[in-house]
N, C-alpha and C positions, 0 to 999 in steps of 0.2 A: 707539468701541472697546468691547468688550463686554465685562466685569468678568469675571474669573478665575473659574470654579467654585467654589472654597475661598470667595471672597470672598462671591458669592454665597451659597451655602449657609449662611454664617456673619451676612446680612444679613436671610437671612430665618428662622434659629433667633431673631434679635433682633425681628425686626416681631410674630412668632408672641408674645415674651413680651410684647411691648409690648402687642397689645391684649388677651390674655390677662390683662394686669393690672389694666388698665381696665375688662374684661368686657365686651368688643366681639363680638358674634358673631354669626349669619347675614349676610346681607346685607350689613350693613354695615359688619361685619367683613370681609368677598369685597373690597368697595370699597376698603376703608383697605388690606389688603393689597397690590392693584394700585396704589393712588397711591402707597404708601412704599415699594414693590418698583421702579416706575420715577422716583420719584422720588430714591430712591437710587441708580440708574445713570445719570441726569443728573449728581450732587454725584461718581459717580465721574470722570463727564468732565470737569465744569468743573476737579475737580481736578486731572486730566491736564495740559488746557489750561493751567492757571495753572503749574504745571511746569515746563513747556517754553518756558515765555513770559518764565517768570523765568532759566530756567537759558541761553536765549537772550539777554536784555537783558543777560547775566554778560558773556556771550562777546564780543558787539557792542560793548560798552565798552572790554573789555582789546582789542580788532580797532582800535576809534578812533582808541583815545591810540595805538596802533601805525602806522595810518595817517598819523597829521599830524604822525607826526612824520616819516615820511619827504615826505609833502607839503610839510612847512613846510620842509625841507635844500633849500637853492637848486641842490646840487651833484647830485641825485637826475636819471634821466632820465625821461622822460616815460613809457617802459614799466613801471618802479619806482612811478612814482604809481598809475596804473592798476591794475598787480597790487594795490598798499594798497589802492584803492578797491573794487578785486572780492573781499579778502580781509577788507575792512570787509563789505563786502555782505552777500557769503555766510556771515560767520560764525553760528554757533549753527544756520543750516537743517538738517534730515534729510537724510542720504544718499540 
């Protein structure tokens, strides 16, 4: 997924002061800008990834204890287990 504009713009006013401080320029200044310009839209994926991963492991948890407990009711029918287990599954996935 490719970082908002705003975000952008605002990562590379930050890269500009950063070698600007250190007094990076030609070349090597060209380079450091491309490795921390895409190495900051990497840190913005992972931290998309990690996100979604946590705010899923939320959902599958509270989906769990809601599954077993109707697994574990002897009185439940087999269609009742099944929807628990596909509403454990599916929890926290994108639409």
């Amino acid at each position: 997924m490719k970082m908002p504009a705003a975000l952008q713009a605002l990562v590379n006013v930050l890269i500009n002061l950063f070698l600007n401080a250190l007094n990076i320029t030609g070349f090597v200044g060209w380079v450091g800008t491309l490795a921390l310009r895409y190495g900051g839209q990497q840190l913005y994926e992972d931290w998309l990834k990690w996100a979604h991963d946590h705010a899923r492991a939320k959902e599958q948890s509270a989906a769990k204890e809601a599954a077993n407990k109707i697994i574990d009711d002897p009185n439940s029918t087999p269609e009742q287990r099944g929807k628990a287990y596909e509403d454990y599954f599916n929890a926290g996935r994108k639409p």
